[in-house]
C-alpha positions in Angstrom: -18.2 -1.0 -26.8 -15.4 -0.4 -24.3 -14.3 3.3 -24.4 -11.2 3.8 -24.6 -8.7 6.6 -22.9 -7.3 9.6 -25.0 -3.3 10.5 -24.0 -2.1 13.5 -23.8 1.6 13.6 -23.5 2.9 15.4 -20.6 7.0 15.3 -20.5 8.9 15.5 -17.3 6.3 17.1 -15.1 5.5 16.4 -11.8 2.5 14.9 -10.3 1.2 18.4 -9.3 -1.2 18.9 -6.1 -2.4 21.7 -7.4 -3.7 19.4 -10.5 -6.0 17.6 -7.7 -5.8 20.3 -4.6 -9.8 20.6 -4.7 -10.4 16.4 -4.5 -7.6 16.5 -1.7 -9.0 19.3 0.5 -12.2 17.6 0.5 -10.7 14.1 0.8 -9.1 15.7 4.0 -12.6 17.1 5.5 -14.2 13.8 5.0 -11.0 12.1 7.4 -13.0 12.4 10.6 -10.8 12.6 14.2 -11.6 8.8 15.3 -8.6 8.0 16.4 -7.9 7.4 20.1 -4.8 8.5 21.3 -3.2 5.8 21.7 -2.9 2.5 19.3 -3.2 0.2 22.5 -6.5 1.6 22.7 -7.5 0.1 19.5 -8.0 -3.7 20.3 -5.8 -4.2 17.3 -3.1 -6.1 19.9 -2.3 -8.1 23.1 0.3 -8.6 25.6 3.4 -6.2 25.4 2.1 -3.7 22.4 5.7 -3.9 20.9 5.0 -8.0 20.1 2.8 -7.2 17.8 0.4 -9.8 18.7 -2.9 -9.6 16.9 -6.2 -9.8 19.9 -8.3 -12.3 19.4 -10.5 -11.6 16.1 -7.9 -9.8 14.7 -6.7 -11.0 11.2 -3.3 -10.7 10.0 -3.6 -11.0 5.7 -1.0 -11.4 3.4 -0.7 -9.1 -0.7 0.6 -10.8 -3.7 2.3 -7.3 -4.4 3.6 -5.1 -1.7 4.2 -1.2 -1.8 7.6 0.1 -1.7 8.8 1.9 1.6 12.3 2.0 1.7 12.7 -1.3 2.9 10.8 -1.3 5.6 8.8 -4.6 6.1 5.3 -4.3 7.0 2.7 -6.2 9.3 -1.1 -5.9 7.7 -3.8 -6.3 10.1 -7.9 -6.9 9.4 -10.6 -6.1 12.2 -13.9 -6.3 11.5 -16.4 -6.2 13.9 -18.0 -9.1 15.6 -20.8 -11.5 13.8 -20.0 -8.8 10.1 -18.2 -10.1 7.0 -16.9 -8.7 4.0 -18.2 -9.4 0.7 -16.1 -9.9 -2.5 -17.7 -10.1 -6.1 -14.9 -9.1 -8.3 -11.4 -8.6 -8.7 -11.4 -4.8 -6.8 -11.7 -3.9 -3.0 -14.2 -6.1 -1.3 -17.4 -4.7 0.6 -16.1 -3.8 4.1 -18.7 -3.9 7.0 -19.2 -0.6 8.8 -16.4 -0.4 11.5 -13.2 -2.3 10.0 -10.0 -1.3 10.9 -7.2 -1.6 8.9 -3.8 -1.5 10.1 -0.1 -1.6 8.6 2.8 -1.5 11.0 6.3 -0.6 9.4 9.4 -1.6 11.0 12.6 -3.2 10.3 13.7 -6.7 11.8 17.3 -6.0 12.0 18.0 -2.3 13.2 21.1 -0.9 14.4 20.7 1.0 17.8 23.5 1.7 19.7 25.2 -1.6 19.9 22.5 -4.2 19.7 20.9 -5.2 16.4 17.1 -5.6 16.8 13.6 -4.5 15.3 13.0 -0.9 15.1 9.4 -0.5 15.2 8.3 3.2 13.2 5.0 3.4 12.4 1.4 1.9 12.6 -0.9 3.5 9.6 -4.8 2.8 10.3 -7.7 3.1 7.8 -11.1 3.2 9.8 -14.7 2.7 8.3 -17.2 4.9 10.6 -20.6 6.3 9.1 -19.7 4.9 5.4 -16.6 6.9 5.2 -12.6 5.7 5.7 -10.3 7.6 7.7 -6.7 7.6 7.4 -4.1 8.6 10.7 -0.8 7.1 11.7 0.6 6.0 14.9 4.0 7.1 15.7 6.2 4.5 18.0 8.7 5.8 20.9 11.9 5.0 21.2 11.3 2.9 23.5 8.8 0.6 21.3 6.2 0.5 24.4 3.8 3.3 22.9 2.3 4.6 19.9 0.4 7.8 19.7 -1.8 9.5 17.2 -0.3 12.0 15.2 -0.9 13.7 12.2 2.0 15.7 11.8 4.8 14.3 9.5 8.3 13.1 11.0 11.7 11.8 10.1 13.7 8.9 11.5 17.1 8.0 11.1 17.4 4.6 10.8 20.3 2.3 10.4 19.7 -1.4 9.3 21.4 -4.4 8.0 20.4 -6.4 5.3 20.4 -10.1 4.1 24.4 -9.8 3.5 24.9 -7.7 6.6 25.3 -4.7 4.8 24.4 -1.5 6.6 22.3 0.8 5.2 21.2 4.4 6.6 17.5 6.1 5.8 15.8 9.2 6.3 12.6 7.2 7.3 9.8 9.3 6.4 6.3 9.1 8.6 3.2 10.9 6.2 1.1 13.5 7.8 -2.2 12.8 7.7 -2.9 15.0 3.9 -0.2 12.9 2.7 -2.0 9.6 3.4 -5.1 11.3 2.1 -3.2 12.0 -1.5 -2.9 8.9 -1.4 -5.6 6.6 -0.4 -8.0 9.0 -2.2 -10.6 8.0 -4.9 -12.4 10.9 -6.5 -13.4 13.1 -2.8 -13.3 9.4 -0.9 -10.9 7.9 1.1 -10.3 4.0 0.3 -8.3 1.3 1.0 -5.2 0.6 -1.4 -4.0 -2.8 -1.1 -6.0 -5.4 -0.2 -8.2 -6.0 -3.6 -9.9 -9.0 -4.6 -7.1 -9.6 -6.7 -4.1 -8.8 -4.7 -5.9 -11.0 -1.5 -6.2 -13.9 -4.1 -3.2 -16.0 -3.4 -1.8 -18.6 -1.4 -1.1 -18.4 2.1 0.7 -21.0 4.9 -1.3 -22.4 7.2 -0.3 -24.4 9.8 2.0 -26.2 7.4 -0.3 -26.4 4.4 -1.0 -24.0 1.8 -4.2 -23.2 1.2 -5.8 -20.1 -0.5 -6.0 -16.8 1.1 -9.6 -16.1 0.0 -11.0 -19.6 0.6 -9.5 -19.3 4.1 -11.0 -16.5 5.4 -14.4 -17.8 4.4 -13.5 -20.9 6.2 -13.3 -18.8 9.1 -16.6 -17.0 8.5 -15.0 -13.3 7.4 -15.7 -13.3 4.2 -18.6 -13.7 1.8 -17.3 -15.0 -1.3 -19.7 -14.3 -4.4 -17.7 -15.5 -7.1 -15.2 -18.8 -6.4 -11.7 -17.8 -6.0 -10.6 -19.6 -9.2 -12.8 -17.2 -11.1 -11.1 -14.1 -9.6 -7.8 -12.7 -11.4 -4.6 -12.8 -9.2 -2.3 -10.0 -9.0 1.4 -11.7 -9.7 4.0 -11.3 -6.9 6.5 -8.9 -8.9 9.4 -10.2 -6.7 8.7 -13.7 -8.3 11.2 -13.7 -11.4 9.7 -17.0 -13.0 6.8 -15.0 -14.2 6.8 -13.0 -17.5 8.3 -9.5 -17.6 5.7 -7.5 -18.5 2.7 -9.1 -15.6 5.7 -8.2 -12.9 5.7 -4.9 -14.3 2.3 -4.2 -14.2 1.9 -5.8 -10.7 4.5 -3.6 -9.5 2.4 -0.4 -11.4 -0.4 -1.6 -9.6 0.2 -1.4 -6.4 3.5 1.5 -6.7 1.8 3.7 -9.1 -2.0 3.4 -9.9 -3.4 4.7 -6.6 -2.6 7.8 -7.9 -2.2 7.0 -12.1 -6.2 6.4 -12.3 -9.1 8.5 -13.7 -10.3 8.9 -9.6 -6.8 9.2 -8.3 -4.1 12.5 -7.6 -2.2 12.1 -11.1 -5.7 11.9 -12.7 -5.2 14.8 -15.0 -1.7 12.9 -16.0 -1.2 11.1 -19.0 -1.1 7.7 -17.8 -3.4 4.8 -16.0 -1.0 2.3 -14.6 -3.9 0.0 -13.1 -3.0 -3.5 -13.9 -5.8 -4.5 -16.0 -5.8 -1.4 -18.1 -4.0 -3.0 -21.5 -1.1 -1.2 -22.3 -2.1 0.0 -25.7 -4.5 2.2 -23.4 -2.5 2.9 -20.7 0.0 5.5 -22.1 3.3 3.7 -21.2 4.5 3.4 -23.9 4.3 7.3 -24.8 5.7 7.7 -21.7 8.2 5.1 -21.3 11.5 7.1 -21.0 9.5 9.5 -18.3 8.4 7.1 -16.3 11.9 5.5 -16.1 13.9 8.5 -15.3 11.3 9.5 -12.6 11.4 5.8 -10.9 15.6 6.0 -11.5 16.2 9.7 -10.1 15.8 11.1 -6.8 14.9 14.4 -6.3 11.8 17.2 -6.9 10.0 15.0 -10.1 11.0 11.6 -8.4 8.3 8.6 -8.7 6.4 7.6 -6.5 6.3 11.0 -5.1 5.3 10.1 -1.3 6.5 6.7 1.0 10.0 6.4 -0.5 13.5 7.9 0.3 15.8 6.0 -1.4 15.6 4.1 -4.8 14.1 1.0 -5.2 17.1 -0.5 -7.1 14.9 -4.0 -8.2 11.7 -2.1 -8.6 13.8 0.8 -10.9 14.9 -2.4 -12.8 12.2 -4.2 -13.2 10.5 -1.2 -14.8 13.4 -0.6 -16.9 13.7 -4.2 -18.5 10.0 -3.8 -18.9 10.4 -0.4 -21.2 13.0 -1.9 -23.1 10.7 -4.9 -24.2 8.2 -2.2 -25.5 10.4 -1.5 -28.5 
């Protein structure tokens, strides 16, 4: 018999560190220093670093959902070590072999600096798996865009960039120290990846010109042991993709916003609500919590949601979510 969860209502309070400051501090002990100073000395790219050319054996993947980050688009790499795979049997994070890196560089195509318009390159993020254990550290760029260095300090750049109309837009850009990236990526007193579940990896990609399933490719190219056939694995909806039903956007965008945190293992675990995406809603707490969650996506400011990565509102995301509460009456 499937248990099920037991809500407490909590109104209009924060997601507290000191709720979780025990599982962060030992999250933080188990981030080993094994990060070389530089990001050029990771193998992760070739040519001119600010190309953003993956080396050989590096694989750039593709989510079905994305995180939030003020805009900022993002470049996901995969390296895993010579002659290893990873293994996925389900719909969570796959098996990784020991000594994957995972990278995600943040930038924005069309920056304003000075008089040109070009891409602004801010951060590259890394998860590395040495001795059974992730670490999390982030590379900042120079102005310059022709070096990244370690640093696990936290640090603010201004930003201005245009959008699709041409609209100019200003941003506090916010780099996480290396506890803040812990708060995050933190399951129980483990680091882990985020993103790239079974579920959120299961989707179509382009290749060449054909499109052809993310999964399926990858085992094409001999990275990835797949244990169950792709069509057997759920697929986390693209919440951007407005010809799928309201509520599986929703969720998707929960998912991947929200649930690293909103889960029994996570920061918000003593909170009254599990946003992962296969939790069903009658046992999720959302709709207890509705109007909360709403005016903490929709408000800026010292109880703001998600607390870390974001700056300024996500106007669609604060939408979505909105349209989405409504429906639950």
């Amino acid at each position: 018999m499937r248990s099920k969860i037991i809500v407490v209502l909590t109104l209009a309070l924060p997601v507290c560190y000191v709720f979780s400051c025990n599982r962060t501090n030992k999250a933080v002990e188990n981030n080993q220093q094994v990060f070389p100073e530089s990001l050029a000395s990771t193998g992760l790219f070739k040519g001119k670093l600010d190309s953003l050319l993956p080396a050989d054996g590096v694989e750039v993947y593709q989510l079905s959902s994305t995180l939030f980050t003020d805009y900022a688009e993002k470049q996901r790499l995969m390296k895993i070590p010579a002659g290893k795979k990873l293994r996925l049997n389900g719909d969570g994070l796959p098996e990784f072999p020991e000594g994957t890196i995972l990278a995600k560089t943040f930038f924005y195509s069309r920056a304003k600096t000075g008089k040109n318009i070009k891409r602004q390159i801010l951060e590259t993020r890394l998860l590395i798996l040495k001795n059974g254990k992730w670490s999390a550290g982030t590379y900042k760029w120079n102005q310059n865009q022709d070096r990244a260095v370690y640093d696990p300090l936290s640090a603010e750049v201004k930003v201005t960039w245009l959008d699709k109309s041409n609209a100019p837009h200003q941003v506090k850009y916010h780099i996480p120290s290396a506890k803040e990236c812990v708060s995050c990526h933190q399951s129980a007193d483990e680091i882990i990846p985020i993103g790239p579940k079974g579920m959120n990896l299961n989707r179509e990609i382009m290749v060449g010109k054909k499109k052809i399933n993310q999964l399926i490719h990858m085992q094409a190219k001999g990275k990835l042991i797949l244990e169950k056939s792709a069509g057997k694995l759920s697929a986390l909806p693209d919440y951007e993709n407005k010809n799928i039903d309201l509520e599986h956007r929703a969720r998707a965008y929960m998912e991947i916003n929200c649930a690293h945190c909103h889960n029994p293992d996570g920061i918000a675990y003593r909170q009254s609500i599990m946003l992962n995406y296969k939790v069903p809603v009658k046992e999720s707490g959302i709709a207890f919590q509705k109007n909360n969650i709403v005016d903490r996506m929709g408000n800026m400011g010292q109880f703001h949601m998600p607390k870390l990565g974001t700056t300024i509102l996500d106007k669609e995301g604060v939408e979505l979510i909105r349209k989405y509460m409504i429906s639950l009456n």
